[in-house]
VODREN-605022 format. One record per residue (C-alpha): residue in one letter; x, y, z. Coordinates in Angstrom, 3 decimals. Example, Ala and Ser with C-alpha at 12.3 -4.5 7.8 and 13.67 -1.06 7.14 Angstrom:
2
PT code        u        v        w
PT    A   12.300   -4.500    7.800
PT    S   13.670   -1.060    7.140
***
This chain:
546
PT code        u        v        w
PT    X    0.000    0.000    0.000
PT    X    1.505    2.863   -0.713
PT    X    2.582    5.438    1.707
PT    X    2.412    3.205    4.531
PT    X    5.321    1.740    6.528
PT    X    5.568   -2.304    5.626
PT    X    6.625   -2.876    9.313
PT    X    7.906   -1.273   12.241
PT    X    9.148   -2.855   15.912
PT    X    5.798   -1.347   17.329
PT    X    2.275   -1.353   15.772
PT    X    0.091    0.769   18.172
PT    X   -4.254    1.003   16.921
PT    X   -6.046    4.075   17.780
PT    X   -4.165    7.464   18.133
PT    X   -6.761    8.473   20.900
PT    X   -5.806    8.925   24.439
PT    X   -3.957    5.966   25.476
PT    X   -2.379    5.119   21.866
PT    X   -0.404    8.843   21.359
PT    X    0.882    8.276   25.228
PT    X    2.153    4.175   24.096
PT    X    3.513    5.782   20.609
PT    X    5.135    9.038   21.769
PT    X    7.310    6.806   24.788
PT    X    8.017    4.335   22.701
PT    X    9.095    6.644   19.774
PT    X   11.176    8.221   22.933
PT    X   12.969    5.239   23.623
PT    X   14.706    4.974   19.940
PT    X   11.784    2.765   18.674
PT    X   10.282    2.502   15.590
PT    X    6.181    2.921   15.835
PT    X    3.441    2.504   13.240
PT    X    0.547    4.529   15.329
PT    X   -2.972    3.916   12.771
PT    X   -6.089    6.055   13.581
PT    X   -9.209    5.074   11.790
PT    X  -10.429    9.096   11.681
PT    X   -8.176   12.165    9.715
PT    X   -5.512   14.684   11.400
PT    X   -6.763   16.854   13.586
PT    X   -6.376   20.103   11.512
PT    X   -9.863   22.086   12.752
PT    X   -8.508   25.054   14.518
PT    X  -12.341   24.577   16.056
PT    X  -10.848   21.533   17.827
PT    X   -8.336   23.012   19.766
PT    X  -11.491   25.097   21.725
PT    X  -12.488   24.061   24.819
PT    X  -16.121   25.382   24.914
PT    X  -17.112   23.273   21.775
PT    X  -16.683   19.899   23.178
PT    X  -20.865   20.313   23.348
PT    X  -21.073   20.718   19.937
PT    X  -18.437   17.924   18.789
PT    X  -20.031   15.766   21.181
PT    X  -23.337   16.134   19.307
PT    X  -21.982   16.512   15.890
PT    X  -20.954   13.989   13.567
PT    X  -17.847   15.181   12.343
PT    X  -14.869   13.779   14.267
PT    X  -17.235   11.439   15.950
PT    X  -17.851    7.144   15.784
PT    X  -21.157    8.381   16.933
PT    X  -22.394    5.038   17.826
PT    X  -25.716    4.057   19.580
PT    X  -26.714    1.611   21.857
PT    X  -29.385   -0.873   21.690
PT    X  -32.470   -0.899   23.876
PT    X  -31.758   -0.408   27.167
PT    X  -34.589   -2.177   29.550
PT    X  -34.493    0.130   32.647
PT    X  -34.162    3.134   30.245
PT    X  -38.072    2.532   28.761
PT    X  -35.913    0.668   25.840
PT    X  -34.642    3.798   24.510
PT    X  -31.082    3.468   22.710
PT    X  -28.707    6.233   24.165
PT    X  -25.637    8.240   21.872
PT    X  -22.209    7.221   22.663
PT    X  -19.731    9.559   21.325
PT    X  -16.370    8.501   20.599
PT    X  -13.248   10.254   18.658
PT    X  -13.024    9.740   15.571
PT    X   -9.926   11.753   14.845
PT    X   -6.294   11.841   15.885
PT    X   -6.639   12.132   19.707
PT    X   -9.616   10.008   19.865
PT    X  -12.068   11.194   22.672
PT    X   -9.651   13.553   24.255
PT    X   -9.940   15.296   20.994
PT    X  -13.767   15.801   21.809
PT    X  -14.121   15.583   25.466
PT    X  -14.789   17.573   28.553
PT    X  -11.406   17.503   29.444
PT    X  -11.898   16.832   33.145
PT    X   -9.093   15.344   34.687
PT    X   -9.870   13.260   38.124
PT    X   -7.673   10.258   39.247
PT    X  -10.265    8.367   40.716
PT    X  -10.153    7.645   44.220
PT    X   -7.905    5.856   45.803
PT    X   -9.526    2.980   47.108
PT    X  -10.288    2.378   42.952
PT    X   -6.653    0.856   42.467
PT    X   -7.028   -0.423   46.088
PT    X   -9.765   -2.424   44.620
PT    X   -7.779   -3.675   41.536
PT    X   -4.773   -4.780   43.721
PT    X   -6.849   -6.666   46.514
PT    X   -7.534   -8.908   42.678
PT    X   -3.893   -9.710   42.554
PT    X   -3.182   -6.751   40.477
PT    X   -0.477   -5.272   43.092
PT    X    1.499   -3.186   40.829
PT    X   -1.992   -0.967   40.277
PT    X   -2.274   -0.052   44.278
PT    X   -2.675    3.522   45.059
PT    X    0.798    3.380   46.483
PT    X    2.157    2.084   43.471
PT    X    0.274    4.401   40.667
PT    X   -0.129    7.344   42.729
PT    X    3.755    8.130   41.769
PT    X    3.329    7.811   37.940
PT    X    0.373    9.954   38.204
PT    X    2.879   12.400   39.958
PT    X    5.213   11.685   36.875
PT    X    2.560   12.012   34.080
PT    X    1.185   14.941   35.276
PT    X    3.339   18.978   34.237
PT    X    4.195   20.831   36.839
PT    X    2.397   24.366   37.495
PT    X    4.239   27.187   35.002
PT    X    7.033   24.701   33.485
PT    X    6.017   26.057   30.061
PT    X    5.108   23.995   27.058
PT    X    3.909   20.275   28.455
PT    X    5.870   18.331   26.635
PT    X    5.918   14.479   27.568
PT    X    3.887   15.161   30.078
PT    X   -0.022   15.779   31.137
PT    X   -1.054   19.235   30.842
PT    X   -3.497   19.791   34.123
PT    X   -4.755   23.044   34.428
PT    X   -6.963   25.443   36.645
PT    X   -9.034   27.517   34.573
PT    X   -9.225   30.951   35.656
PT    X  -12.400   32.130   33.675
PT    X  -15.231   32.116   36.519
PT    X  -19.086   33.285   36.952
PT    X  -20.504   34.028   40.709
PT    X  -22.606   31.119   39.753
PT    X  -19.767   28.592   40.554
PT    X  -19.312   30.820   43.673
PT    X  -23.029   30.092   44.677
PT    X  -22.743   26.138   43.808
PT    X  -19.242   25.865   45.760
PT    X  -21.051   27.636   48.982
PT    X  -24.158   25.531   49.150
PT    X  -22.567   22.283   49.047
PT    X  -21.043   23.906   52.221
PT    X  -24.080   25.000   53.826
PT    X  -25.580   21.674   52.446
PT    X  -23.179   19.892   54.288
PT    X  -21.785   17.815   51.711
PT    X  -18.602   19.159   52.014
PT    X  -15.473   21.253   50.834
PT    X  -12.385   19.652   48.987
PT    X   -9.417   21.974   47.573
PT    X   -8.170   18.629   45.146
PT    X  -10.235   16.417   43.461
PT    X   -7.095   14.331   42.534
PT    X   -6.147   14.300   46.725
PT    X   -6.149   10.572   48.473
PT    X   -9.663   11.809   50.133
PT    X  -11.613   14.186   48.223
PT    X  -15.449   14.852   49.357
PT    X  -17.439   17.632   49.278
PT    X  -17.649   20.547   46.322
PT    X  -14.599   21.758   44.399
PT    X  -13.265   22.983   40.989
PT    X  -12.336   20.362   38.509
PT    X   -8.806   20.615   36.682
PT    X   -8.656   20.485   33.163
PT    X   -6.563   19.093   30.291
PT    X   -5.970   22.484   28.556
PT    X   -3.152   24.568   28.181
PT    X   -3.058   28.298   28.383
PT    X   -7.131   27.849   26.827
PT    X   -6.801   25.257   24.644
PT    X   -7.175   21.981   24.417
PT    X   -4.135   20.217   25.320
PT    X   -4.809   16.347   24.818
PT    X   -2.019   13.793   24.119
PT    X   -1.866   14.170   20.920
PT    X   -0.510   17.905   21.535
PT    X    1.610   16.806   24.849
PT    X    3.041   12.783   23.248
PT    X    2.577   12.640   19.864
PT    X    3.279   15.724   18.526
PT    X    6.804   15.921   19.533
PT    X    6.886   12.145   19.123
PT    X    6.694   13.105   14.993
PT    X    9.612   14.838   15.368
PT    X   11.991   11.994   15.856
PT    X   11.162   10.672   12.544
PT    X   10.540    7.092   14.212
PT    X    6.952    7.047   14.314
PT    X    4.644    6.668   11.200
PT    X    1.190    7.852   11.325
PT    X   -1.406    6.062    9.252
PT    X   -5.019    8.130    9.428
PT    X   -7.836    7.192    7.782
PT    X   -7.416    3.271    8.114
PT    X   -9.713    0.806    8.799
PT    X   -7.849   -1.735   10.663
PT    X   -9.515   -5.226    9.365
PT    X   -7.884   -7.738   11.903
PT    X   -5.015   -9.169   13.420
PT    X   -2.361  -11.427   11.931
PT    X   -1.610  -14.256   13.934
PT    X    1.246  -16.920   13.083
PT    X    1.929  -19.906   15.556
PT    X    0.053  -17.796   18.167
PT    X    1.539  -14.944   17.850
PT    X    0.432  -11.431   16.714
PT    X    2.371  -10.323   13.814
PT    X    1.049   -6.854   12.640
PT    X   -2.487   -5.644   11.284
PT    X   -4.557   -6.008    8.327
PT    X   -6.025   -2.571    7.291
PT    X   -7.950   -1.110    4.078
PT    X   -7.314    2.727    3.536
PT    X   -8.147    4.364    0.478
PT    X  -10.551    1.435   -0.547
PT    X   -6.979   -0.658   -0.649
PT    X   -6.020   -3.292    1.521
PT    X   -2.491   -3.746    2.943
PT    X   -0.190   -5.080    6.037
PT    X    2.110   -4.298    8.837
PT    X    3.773   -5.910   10.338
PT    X    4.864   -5.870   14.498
PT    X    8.727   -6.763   14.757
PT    X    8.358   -6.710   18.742
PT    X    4.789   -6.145   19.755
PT    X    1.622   -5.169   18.920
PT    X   -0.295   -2.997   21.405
PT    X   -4.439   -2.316   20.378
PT    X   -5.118    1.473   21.804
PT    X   -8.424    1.333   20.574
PT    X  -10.887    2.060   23.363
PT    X  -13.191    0.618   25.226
PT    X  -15.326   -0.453   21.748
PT    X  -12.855   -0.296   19.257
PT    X  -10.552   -2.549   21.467
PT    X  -12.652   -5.504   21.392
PT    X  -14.256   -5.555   18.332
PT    X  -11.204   -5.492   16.448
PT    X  -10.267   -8.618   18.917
PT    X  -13.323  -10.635   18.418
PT    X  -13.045   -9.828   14.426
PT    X   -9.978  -11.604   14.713
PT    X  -11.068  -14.951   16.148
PT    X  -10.533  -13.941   19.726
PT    X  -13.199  -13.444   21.966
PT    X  -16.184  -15.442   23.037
PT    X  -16.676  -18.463   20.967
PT    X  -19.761  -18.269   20.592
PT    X  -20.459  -14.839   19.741
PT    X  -18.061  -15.018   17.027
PT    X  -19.574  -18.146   15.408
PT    X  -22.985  -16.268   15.566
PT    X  -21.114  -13.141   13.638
PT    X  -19.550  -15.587   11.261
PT    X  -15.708  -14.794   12.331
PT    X  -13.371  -18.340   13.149
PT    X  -12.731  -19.356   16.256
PT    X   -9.077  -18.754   16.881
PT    X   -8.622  -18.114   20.397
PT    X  -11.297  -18.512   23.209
PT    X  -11.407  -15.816   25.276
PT    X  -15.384  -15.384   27.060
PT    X  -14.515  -12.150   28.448
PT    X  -13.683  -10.195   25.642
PT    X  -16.450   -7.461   25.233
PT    X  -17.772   -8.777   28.537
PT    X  -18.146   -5.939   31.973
PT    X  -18.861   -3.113   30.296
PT    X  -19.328   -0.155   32.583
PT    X  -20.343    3.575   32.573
PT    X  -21.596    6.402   34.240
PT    X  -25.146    7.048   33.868
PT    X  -26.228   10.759   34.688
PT    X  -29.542   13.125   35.067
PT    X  -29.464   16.301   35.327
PT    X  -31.561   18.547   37.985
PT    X  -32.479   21.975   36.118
PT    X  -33.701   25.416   36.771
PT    X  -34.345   28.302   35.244
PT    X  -32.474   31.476   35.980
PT    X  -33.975   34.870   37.361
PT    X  -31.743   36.645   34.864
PT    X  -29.363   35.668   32.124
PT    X  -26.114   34.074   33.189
PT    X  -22.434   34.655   31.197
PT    X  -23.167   31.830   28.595
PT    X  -26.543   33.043   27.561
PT    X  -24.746   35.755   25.425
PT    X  -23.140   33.226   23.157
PT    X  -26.327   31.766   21.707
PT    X  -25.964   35.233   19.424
PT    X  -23.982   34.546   16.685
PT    X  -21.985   37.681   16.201
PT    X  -21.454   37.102   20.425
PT    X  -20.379   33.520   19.937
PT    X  -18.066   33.941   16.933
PT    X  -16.290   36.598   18.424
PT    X  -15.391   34.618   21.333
PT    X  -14.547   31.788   19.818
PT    X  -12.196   33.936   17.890
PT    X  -10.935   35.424   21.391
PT    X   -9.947   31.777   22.702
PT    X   -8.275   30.486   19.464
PT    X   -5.980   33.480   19.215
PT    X   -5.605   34.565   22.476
PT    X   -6.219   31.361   24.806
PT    X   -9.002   33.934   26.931
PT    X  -12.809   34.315   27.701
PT    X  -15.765   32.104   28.213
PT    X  -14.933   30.154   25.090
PT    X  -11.193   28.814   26.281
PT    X  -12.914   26.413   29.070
PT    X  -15.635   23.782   29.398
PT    X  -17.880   25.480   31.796
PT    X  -18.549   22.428   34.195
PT    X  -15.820   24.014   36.085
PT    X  -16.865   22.733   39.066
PT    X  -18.681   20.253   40.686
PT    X  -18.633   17.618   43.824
PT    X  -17.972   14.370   45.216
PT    X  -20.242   13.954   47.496
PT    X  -22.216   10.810   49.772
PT    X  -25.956    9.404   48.827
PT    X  -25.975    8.732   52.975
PT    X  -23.445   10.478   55.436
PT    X  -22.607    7.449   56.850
PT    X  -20.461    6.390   54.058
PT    X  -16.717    5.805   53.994
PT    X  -16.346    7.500   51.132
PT    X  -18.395    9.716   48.445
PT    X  -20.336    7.936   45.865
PT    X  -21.557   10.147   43.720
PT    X  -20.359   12.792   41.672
PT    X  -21.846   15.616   39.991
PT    X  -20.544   18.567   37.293
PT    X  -22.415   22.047   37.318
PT    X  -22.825   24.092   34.562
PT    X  -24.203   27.857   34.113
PT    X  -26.314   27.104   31.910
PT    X  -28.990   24.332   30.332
PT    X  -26.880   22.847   27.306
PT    X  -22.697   21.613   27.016
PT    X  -23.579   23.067   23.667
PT    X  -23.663   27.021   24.392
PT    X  -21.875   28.370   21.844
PT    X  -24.216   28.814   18.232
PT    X  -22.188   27.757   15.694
PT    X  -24.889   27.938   12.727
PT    X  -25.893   31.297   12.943
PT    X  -29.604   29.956   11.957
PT    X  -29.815   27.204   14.159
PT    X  -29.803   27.530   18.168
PT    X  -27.563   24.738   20.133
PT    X  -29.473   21.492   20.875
PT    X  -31.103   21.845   24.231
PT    X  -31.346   26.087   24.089
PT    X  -34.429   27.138   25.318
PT    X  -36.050   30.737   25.291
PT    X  -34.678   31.317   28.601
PT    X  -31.657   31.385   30.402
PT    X  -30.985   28.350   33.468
PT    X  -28.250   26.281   35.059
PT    X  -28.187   22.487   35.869
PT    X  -25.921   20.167   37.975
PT    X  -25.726   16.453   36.842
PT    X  -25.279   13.418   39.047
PT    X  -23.823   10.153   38.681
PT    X  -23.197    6.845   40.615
PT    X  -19.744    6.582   40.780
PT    X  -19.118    3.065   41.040
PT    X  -22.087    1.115   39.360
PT    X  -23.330   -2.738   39.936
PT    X  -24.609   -2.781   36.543
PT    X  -22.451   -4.776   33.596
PT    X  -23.225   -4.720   30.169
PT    X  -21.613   -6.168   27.025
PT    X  -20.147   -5.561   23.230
PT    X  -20.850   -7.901   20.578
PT    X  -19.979   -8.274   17.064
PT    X  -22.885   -7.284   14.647
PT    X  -21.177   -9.041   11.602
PT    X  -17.866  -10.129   10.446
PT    X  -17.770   -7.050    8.323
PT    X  -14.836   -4.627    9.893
PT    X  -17.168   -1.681    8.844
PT    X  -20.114   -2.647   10.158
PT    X  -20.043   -1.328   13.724
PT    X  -20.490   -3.856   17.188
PT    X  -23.685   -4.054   19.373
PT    X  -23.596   -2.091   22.717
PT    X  -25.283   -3.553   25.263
PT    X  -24.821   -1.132   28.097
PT    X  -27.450   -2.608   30.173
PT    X  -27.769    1.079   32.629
PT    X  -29.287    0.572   35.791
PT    X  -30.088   -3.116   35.718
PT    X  -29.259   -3.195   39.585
PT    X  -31.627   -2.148   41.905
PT    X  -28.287   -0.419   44.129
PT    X  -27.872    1.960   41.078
PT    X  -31.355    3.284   40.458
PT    X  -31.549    3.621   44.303
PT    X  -28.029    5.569   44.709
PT    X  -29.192    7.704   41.286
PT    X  -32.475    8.664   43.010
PT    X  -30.583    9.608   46.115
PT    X  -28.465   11.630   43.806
PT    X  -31.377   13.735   42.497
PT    X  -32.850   14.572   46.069
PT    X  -28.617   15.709   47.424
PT    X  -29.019   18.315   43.953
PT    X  -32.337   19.786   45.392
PT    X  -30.639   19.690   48.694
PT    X  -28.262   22.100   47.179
PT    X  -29.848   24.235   44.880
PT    X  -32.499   25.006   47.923
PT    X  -29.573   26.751   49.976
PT    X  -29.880   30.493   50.389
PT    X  -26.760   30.779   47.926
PT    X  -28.523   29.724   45.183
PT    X  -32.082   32.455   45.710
PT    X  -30.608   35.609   43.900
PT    X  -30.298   33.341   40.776
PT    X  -33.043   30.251   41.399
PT    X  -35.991   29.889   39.358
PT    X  -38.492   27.412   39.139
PT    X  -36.922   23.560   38.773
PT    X  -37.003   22.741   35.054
PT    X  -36.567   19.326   35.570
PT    X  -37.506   16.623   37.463
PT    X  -39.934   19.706   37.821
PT    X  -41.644   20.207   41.257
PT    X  -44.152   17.595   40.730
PT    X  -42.148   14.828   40.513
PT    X  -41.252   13.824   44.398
PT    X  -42.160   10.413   45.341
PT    X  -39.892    7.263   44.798
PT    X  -41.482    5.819   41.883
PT    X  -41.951    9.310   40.548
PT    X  -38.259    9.609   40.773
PT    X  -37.538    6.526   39.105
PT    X  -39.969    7.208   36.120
PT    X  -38.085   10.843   35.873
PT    X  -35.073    8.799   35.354
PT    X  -35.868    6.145   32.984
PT    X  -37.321    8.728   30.332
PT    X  -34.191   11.584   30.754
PT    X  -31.125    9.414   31.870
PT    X  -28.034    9.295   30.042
PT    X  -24.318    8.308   29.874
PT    X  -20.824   10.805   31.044
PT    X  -19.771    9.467   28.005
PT    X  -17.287    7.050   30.287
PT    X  -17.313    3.324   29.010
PT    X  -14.668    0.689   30.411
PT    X  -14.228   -2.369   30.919
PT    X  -14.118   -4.533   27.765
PT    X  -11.189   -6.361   27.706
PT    X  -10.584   -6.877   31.522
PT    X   -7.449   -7.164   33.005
PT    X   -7.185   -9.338   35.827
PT    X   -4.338  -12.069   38.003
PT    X   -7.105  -14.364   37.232
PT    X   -7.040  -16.912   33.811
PT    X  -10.507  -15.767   32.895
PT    X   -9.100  -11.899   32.517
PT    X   -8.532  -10.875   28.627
PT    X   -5.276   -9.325   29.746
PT    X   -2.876   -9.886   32.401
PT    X   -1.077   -6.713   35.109
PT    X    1.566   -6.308   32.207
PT    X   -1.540   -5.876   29.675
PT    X   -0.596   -8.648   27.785
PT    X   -3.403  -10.715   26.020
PT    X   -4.113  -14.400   27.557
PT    X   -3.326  -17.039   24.576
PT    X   -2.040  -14.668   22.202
PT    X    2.064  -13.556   22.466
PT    X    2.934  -10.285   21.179
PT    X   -0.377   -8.925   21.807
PT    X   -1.377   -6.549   24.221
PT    X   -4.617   -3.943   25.143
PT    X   -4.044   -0.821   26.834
PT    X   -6.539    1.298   26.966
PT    X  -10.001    2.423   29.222
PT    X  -11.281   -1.448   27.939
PT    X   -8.811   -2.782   30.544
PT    X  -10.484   -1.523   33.309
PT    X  -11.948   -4.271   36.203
PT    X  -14.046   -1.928   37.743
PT    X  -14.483    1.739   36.522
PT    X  -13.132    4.576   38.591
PT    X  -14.872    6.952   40.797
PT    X  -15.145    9.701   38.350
PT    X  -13.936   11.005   34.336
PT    X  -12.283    8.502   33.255
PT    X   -9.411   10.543   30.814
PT    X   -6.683   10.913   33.885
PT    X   -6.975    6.977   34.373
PT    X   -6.728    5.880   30.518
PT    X   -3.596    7.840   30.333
PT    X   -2.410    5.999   33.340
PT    X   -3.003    2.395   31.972
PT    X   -0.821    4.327   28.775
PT    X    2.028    4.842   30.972
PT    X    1.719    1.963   32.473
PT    X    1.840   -0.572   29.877
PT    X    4.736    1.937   27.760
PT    X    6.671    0.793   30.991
PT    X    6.390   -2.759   31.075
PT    X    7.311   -3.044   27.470
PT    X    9.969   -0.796   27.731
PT    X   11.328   -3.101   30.614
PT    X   11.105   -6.056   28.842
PT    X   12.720   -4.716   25.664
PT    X   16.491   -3.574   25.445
PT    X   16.600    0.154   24.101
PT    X   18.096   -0.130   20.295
PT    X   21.306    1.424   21.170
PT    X   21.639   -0.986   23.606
PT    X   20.579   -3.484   21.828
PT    X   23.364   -2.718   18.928
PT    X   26.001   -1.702   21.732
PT    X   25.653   -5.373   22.910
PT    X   24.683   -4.419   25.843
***
């Protein structure tokens, strides 16, 4: 094919997230690395601004933009579930939010047999990962930021989760965060700053890494049990490369395993059913799917908040103007600036919820077609917190639709199948009118929007919630890693039954973590660039004789 590299030492699928963090230290270490994206380069300026993750969350461009199937507790409606579809994957389109988790998450992982993911042991690459406050361009590292644009409405949220007595917290990304806070961000002096700006970018430079866009990858070659490279079609031709060392699938939490079970590996019978060979049995594979379903509790405002402005065109282009040149104003941050972890019952060890605020009713503030208001704009002005479960019972599933690479998988996300989550969700909902009653919130409260004042009893509640609930756009889980044989991939990432092969991405998850899931993916990234690194000789040393 032409253009395309016939082989490298490292193939790495899906320049989202995790892959430009496995590529760029690889690329670091003196590697050769073959990174293939299925979406283009990301060469929209529009991309680079923080405020219109609403609209590319919504829009098709840059976006998988799959759908579920029915989900039961839901009333059988199918819910949207936005992926990147671009160089940088999701963090391309995302809120940016970045939240380790908690730290009883990794406790959780290592009381499996996965020691090397304890708290104790991750919380230092998280220190690694992660820039350092005014060290200039990020580079290699994480960009985490504290946006400094700010409305009195934030002010207002931040004091009645005080008064509510749910709590204060100065770090989200602290060993025991509860209470309301301010997020941190993935941006970089207002603008995005994902790891394709921070990894891959100056990955390029070395001239050891190839990327392929626009490639379709159509399975994996496998010889004696061993993963050899990728099949992939780009351009309407089909072509190979080939893995020299390894071959490391970056593709997220859907990509990850379909392009595992279109290869023979995954759950024999699914595959059968799809029409795909049996080459390695692996029941797991597309197996504990998790997410984090939301609602949102709305009002209206007494008077138009700072984002109301922008639903004018002339308003919204100039600002969007202001953050791409200048990095300033309402359009060079996601406005869910901040938000809480806070308990469904006081009595709890730790918080298990978590909710995002926003001054205003719709992600999507900005008006982009000047004819067309953003999905979710009203004729007045309002502000809404959402609420999640952070740690969910419920466990859905990925299947393969067909053996055809383009035909996309079958998400079963199965949302609130367990009675624990609709009950903890519910709770969530009554903690948001706890807050927005406080006297913080009365110079800008209207009426409630939505569940609306009517709705109050349980099963009112829970009716509220099947019709309007949704996802944080956070699915993990699909290729589990686990110390136990049943576990796709082992604590070094490594498929079972397969050498050569590993996953490393937010599909590798046992149990989801306790809030956005970005800071975490880029983890299991560092992680797994480690272990092959430590397994494989750098080249200079490797010619040196070393």
């Amino acid at each position: 094919m032409t253009g395309l590299p016939s082989e490298a030492d490292y193939v790495v699928v899906g320049a989202g997230t995790a892959g430009c963090v496995i590529a760029g230290r690889l690329a670091e270490a003196g590697h050769s690395v073959a990174l293939i994206e299925a979406g283009p380069k990301a060469r929209d300026p529009l991309l680079s601004v923080p405020i219109l993750t609403g609209y590319f969350l919504r829009s098709n461009r840059y976006n998988w933009h799959f759908q579920s199937e029915p989900v039961p507790a839901l009333n059988n409606r199918r819910i949207d579930w936005p992926r990147g579809k671009v160089v940088g994957g999701s963090g391309a389109i995302n809120g940016m939010v970045y939240a380790r988790g908690l730290a009883s998450d990794y406790d959780r992982w290592a009381q499996t047999g996965l020691t090397d993911w304890s708290w104790q042991r991750v919380r230092p690459v998280f220190e690694d990962l992660e820039q350092q406050p005014d060290s200039g361009e990020p580079t290699g590292h994480v960009a985490v930021d504290t946006p400094q644009w700010w409305t009195p409405l934030f002010d207002a949220f931040l004091a009645a989760a005080k008064s509510a007595g749910l709590g204060q917290t100065e770090d989200f990304n602290g060993d025991q965060p509860t209470g309301g806070g301010r997020y941190r961000f993935t941006t970089h002096r207002g603008h995005r700053a994902n790891t394709a700006r921070t990894f891959l970018k100056p990955a390029l430079a070395t001239g050891r890494l190839a990327l392929v866009t626009d490639a379709t990858v159509l399975g994996i070659e496998i010889v004696d049990g061993r993963a050899t490279g990728i099949r992939l079609r780009r351009g309407g031709v089909e072509g190979k490369i080939a893995a020299r060392a390894e071959l490391v699938l970056a593709a997220g939490t859907v990509g990850s395993p379909h392009i595992l079970m279109l290869s023979g590996i995954g759950p024999g019978d699914v595959l059968q059913q799809a029409g795909v060979p049996v080459r390695v049995e692996r029941p797991a594979v597309g197996q504990n799917l998790q997410d984090h379903v939301l609602v949102r509790v709305e009002h209206a405002a007494l008077k138009p908040g700072p984002l109301w402005r922008l639903l004018r065109a002339d308003r919204a282009a100039l600002a969007v103007a202001r953050a791409m040149l200048f990095g300033t104003g309402p359009a060079s941050v996601f406005p869910l600036l901040v938000g809480g972890f806070f308990k469904s019952d006081p009595a709890l060890d730790e918080p298990d919820l978590q909710a995002h605020f926003l001054p205003a009713l719709t992600s999507a503030t900005v008006r982009i077609n000047p004819f067309k208001a953003p999905p979710g704009a009203g004729e007045r002005d309002g502000f809404f917190a959402n609420v999640a479960r952070m740690r969910p019972d419920s466990r859905g599933r990925i299947a393969l639709a067909s053996a055809d690479p383009l035909t996309a998988p079958l998400i079963f996300p199965n949302y609130l199948d367990s009675v624990a989550d609709r009950q903890v969700l519910r709770q969530g909902v009554r903690v948001l009118r706890h807050l927005f009653a406080q006297p913080a919130f009365e110079p800008y409260r209207g009426r409630e929007l939505a569940p609306g004042a009517e709705v109050q009893s349980d099963d009112e509640i829970d009716g509220w919630i099947a019709e309007t609930a949704s996802t944080q756009y956070h699915p993990v889980g699909t290729c589990r890693m686990g110390a136990d044989p049943g576990a796709v991939v082992d604590g070094d990432l490594r498929v079972r039954g397969i050498d050569g092969l590993r996953v490393a991405d937010a599909s590798v998850m046992p149990t989801i973590t306790s809030a956005n899931t970005q800071a975490p993916t880029m983890l299991i990234a560092e992680m797994a660039a480690r272990a092959i690194l430590s397994e494989t000789p750098r080249p200079e040393q490797t010619a040196s004789g070393a």
